[in-house]
C-alpha positions in Angstrom: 8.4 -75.8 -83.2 4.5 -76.1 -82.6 3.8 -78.6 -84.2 7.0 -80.4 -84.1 6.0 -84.2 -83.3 4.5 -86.2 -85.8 1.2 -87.1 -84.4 0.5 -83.6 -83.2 1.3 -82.5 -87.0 -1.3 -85.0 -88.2 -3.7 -83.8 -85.3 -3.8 -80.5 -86.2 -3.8 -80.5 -90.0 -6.9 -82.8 -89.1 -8.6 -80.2 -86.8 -8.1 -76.9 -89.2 -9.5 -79.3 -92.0 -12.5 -79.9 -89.4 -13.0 -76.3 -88.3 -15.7 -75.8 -86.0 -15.7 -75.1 -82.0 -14.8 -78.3 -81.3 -11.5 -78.5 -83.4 -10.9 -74.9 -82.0 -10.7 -76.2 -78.1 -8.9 -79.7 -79.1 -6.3 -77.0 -80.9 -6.0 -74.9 -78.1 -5.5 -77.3 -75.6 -2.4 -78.4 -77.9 -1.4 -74.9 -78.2 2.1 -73.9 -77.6 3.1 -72.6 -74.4 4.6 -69.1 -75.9 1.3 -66.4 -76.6 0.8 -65.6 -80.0 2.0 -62.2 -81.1 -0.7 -59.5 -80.4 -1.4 -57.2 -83.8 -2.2 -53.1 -84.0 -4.5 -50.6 -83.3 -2.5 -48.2 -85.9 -3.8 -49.1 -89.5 -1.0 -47.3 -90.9 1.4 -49.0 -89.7 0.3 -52.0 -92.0 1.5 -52.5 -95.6 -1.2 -51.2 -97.9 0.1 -54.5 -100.2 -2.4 -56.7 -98.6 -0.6 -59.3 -100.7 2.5 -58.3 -99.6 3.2 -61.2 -97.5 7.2 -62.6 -98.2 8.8 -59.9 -95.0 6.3 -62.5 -92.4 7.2 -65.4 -93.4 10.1 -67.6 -93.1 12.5 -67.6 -95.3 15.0 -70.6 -95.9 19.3 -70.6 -95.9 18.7 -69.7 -99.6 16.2 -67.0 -99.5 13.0 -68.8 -100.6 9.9 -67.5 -99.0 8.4 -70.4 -96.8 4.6 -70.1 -96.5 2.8 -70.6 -93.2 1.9 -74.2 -92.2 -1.6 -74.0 -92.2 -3.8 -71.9 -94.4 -7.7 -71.6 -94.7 -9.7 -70.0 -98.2 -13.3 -68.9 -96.9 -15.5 -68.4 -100.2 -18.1 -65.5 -99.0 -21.4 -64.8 -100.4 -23.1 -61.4 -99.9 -26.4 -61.7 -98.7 -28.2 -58.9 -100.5 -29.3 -58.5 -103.9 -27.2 -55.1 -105.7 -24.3 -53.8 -104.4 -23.4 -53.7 -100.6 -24.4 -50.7 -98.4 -22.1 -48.4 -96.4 -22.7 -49.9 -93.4 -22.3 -53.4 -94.7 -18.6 -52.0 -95.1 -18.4 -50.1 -91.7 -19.2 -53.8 -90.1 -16.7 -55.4 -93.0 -13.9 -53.4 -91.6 -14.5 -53.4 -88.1 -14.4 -57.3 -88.3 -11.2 -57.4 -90.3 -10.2 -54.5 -87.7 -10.7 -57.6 -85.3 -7.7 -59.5 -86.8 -5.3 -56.6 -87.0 -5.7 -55.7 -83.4 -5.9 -59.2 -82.3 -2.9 -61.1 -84.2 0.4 -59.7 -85.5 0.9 -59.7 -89.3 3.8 -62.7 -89.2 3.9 -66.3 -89.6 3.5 -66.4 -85.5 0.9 -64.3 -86.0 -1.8 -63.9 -88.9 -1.1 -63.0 -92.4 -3.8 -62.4 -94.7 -5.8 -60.9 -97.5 -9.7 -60.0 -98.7 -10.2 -60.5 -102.9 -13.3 -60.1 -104.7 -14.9 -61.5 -107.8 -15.9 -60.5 -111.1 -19.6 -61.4 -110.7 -19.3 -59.0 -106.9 -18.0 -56.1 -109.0 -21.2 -56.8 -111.6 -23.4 -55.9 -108.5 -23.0 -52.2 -109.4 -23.7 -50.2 -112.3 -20.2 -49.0 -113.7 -17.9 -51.9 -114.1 -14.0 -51.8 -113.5 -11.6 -49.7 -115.6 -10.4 -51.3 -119.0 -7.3 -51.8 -117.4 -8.3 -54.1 -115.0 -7.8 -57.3 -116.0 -10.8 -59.6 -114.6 -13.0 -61.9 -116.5 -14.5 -64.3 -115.4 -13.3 -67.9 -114.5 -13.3 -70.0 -117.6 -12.1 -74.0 -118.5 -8.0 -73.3 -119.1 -7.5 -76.5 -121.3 -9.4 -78.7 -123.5 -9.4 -81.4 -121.2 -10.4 -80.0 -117.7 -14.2 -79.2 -116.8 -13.9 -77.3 -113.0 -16.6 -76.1 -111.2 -16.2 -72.2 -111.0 -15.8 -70.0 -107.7 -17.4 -67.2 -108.7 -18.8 -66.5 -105.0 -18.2 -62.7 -104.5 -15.8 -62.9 -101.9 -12.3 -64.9 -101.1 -10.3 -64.6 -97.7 -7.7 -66.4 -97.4 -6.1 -66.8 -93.9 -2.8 -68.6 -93.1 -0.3 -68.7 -90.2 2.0 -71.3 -88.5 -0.2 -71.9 -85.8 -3.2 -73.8 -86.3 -5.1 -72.3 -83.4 -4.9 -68.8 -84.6 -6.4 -69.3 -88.4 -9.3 -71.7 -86.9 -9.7 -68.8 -84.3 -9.7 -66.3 -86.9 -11.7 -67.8 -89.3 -14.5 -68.3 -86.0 -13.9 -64.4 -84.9 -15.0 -62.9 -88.8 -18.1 -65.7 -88.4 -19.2 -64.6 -85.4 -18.1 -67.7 -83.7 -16.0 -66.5 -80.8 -16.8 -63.5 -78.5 -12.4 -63.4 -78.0 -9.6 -63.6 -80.3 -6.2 -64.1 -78.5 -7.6 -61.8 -76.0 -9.2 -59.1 -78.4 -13.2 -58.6 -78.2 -14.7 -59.6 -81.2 -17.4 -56.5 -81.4 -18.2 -57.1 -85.2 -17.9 -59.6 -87.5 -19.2 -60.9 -90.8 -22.4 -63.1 -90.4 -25.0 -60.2 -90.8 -23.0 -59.0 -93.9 -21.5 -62.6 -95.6 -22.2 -66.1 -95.6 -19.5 -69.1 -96.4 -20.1 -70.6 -99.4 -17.1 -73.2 -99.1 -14.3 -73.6 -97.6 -10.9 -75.4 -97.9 -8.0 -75.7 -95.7 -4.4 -77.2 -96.5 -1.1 -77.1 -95.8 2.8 -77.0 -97.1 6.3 -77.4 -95.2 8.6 -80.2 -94.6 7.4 -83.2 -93.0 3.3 -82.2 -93.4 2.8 -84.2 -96.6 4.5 -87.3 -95.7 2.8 -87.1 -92.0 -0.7 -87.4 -93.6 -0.1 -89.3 -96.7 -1.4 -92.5 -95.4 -5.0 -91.0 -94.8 -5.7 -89.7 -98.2 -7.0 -90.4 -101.3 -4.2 -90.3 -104.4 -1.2 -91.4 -103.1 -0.6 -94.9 -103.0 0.8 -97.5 -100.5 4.1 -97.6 -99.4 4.3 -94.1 -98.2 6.5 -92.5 -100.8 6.5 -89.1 -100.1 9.9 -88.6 -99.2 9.5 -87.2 -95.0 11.3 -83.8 -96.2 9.5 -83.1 -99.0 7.0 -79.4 -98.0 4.5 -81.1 -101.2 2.8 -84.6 -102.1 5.0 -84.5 -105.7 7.9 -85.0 -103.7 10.3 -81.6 -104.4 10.7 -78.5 -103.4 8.8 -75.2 -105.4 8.6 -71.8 -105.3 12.4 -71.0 -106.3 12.8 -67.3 -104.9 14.7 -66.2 -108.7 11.5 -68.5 -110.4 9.4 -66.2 -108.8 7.7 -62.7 -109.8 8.5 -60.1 -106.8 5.3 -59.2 -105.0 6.2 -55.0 -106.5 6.0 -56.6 -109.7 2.3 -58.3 -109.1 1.3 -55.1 -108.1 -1.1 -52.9 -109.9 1.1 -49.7 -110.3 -1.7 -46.9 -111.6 -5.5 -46.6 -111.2 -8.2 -46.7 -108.6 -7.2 -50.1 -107.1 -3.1 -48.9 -107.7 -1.5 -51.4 -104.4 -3.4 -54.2 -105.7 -2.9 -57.2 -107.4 -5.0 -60.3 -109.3 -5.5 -63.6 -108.0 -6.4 -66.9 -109.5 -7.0 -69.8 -107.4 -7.3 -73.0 -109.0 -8.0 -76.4 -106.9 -6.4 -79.7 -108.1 -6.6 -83.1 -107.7 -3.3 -85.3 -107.5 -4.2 -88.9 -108.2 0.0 -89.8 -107.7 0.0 -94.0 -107.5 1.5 -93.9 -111.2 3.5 -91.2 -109.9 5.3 -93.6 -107.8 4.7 -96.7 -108.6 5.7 -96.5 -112.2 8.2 -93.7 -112.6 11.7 -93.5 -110.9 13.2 -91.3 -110.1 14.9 -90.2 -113.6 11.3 -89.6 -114.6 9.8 -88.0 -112.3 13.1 -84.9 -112.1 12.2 -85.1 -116.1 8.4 -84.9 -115.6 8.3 -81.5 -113.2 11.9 -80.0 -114.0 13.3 -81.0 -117.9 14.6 -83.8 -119.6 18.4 -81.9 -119.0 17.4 -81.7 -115.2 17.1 -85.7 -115.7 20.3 -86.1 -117.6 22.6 -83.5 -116.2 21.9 -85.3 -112.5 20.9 -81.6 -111.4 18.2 -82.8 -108.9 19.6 -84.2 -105.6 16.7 -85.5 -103.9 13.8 -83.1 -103.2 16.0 -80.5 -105.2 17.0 -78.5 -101.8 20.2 -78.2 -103.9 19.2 -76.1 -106.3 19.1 -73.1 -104.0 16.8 -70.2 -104.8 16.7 -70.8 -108.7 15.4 -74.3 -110.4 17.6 -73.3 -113.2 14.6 -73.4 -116.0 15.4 -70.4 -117.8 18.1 -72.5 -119.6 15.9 -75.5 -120.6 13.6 -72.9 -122.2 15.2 -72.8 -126.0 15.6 -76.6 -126.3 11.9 -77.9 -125.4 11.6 -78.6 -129.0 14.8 -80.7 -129.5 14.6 -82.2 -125.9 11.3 -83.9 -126.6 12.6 -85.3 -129.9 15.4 -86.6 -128.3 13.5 -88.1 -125.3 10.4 -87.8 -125.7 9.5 -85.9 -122.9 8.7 -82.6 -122.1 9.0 -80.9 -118.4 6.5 -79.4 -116.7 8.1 -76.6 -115.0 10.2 -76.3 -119.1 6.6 -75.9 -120.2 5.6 -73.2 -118.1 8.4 -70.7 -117.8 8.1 -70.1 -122.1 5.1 -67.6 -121.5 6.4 -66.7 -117.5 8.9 -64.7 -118.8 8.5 -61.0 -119.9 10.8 -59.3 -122.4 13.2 -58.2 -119.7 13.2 -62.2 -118.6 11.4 -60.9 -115.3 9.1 -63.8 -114.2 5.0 -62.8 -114.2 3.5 -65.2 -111.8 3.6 -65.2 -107.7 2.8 -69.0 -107.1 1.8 -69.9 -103.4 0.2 -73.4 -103.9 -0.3 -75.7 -100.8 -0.9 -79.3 -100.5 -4.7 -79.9 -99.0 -5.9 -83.1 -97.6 -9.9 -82.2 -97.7 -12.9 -84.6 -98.4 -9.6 -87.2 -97.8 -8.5 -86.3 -101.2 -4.7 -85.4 -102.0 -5.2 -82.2 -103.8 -3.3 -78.8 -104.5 -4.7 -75.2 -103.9 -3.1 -73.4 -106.6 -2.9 -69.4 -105.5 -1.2 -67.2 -108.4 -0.7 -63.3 -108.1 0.1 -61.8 -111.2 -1.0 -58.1 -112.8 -4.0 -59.6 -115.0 -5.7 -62.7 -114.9 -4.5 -63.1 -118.6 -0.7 -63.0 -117.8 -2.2 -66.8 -115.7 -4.1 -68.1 -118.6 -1.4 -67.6 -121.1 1.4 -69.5 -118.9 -1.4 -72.1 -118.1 -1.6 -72.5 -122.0 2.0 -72.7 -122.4 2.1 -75.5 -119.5 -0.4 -77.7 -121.8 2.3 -78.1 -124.2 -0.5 -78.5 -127.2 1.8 -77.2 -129.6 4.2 -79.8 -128.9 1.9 -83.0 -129.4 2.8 -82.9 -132.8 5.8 -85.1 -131.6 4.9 -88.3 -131.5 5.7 -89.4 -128.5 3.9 -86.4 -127.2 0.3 -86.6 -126.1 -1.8 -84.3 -124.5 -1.4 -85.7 -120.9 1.3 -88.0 -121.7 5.0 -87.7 -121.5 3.3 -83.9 -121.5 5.3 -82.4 -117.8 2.3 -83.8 -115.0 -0.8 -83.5 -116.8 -1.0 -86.9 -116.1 -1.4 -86.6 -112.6 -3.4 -83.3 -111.8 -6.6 -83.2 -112.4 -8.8 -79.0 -111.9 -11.5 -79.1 -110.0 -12.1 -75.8 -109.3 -11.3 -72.5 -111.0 -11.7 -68.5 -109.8 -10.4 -65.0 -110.1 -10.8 -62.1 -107.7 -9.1 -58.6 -107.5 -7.3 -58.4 -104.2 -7.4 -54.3 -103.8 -5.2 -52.2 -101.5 -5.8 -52.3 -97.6 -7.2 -49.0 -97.3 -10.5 -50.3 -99.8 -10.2 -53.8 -98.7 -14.3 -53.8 -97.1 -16.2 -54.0 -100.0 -14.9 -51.6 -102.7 -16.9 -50.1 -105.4 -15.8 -50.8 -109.3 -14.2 -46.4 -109.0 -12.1 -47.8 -106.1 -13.6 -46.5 -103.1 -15.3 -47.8 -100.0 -17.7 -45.3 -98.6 -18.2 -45.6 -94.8 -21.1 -43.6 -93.4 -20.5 -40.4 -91.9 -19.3 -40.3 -88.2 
């Protein structure tokens, strides 16, 4: 495994959080022996999904889709005024071109994917169909006030290795005249410019490695050493999960895409540990019947590919009555469900470790932005306070714990208008 040993783990979740040249060449000299996978010169033989990520990655003994290690969002800003020029998408797609041809679409590899904002697709004169669901990032609860990402442009890079997304994320800014062996003839400075960035990272043992460092997890070390998040169990349940054909936008000029929201938290967990067992903490995230029933072994590895919510889901009423508690996860699933109990969402949240801060970056795919704010409204749990022993952030799932510091929406379209689409669906190149 690459990054196998302990101190190397911490070294090089440390260097992708740096980025820069410097962090590049410590990573590199670290690298594995083995090359990394080389992508494509054939287009076609890509998924036009571009979110279409679960067949590269990892998948565990139960079927749950493991996300690469390390992951990178780049928040790009387009530097014109009005909407971009054909050949500001000619030198968009030759420089994601770059990473195709340069790194195969696996966890080995490179897997990624371009979205872009409501305030880019203002830029032009028409605005998006009616049936695209975009608005605008707003405040989700009545006690959160995030800053809003509303720059016009989001890619978000992840892979196993940590070489290859700091070396990808330097080949799109011009940084590197070679990616794993690949000339880099375009990229993205003359077109984009960062306006943040983030970095993190999920799997077993990656929490508990850096969880002395950070900000919001207190002494001790309590993150249980197996745990892939700072919370201490396992997530992303394949059978909790929507299926990435049913994120997908199936008619219409962006048909192959989907919505994403990206939301940034902020764990402060010393009450998390310090004061709740156990007990309360399976109680907190799962349901008080999780709690009670002993479903919960550990990090919940047990549970296989399904958290078994959907059965908690008719007594969240009569289960914080009776012990004054109300799940998080319980919360949730009430509005994640459509009539045919197919789940909405496609959750890849991983555990970040910027500004020395234990936070979460919260990815969701879903068909439109809405299906997200109505399950976020169901996970306040505001019609439950009415119970006394109910308050808005107390004995209320984690609400206690997590804190939004950042909110924003983008459409991710299909590959084939990835470079800077227009609001018909299109990107124009200029004629040969």
């Amino acid at each position: 495994m690459f990054d196998g040993e302990p101190s190397r783990r911490a070294f090089l979740k440390a260097a992708v959080a740096a980025g820069g040249a410097a962090a590049l060449s410590a990573c590199l000299d670290k690298a594995p022996d083995e090359p990394v996978p080389a992508g494509t010169d054939d287009p076609s033989s890509l998924p036009n999904r571009q979110h279409a990520w679960n067949d590269a990655c990892l998948t565990d003994e139960y079927g749950n889709v493991e996300l690469p290690r390390h992951q990178i969002l780049l928040y790009l800003n387009l530097d014109r005024d009005g909407p971009p020029t054909k050949a500001d998408r000619q030198t968009t797609e030759d420089a994601f071109r770059v990473l195709d041809r340069a790194y195969e679409r696996s966890h080995e590899g490179l897997i990624w994917s371009v979205g872009y904002s409501p305030r880019y697709f203002s830029r032009f004169d028409d605005p998006l169909p009616d049936s695209i669901d975009l608005p605008e990032p707003r405040a989700l609860s009545p006690f959160e006030t995030p800053e809003f990402d509303r720059q016009d442009a989001l890619i978000h890079l992840a892979s196993d290795r940590a070489d290859v997304v700091l070396e990808a994320e330097q080949a799109l800014t011009g940084e590197v005249d070679e990616a794993n062996g690949i000339a880099v003839d375009a990229d993205l400075s003359g077109v984009f410019s960062v306006g943040d960035r983030r970095t993190g990272f999920v799997g077993a043992g990656l929490p508990a490695k850096h969880q002395s460092d950070i900000n919001g997890i207190p002494d001790g070390n309590p993150v249980p050493k197996e745990s892939p998040l700072f919370m201490g169990f396992k997530a992303g349940f394949a059978k909790n999960q929507a299926t990435e054909e049913y994120v997908t936008l199936a008619e219409g000029p962006f048909a192959g895409g989907t919505t994403k929201h990206v939301a940034n938290v902020r764990q402060r967990l010393a009450d998390w540990y310090d004061e709740e067992d156990q007990f309360h903490r399976i109680m907190k995230l799962f349901s008080p019947a999780h709690a009670e029933e002993e479903l919960v072994d550990g990090i919940g590895a047990n549970l296989g590919d399904d958290s078994g919510i959907d059965a908690m889901l008719d007594r969240i009423r009569e289960d914080a009555e009776q012990f004054g508690h109300v799940g998080h996860a319980q919360k949730a699933a009430r509005a994640n469900r459509d009539t045919d109990g197919n789940v909405k969402l496609l959750r890849r949240h991983f555990e970040s470790a910027d500004d020395g801060i234990a936070s979460l970056h919260f990815p969701s795919l879903q068909t439109g932005i809405s299906e997200f704010e109505a399950v976020r409204e169901a996970m306040n749990g505001t019609d439950l306070t009415d119970i006394p022993t109910i308050r808005q952030r107390v004995n209320n799932g984690i609400l206690e714990y997590i804190f939004v510091k950042h909110r924003g929406n983008f459409l991710v379209p299909p590959r084939e208008i990835r470079s800077l689409p227009t609001t018909a669906g299109t990107a124009p190149m200029p004629d040969a």
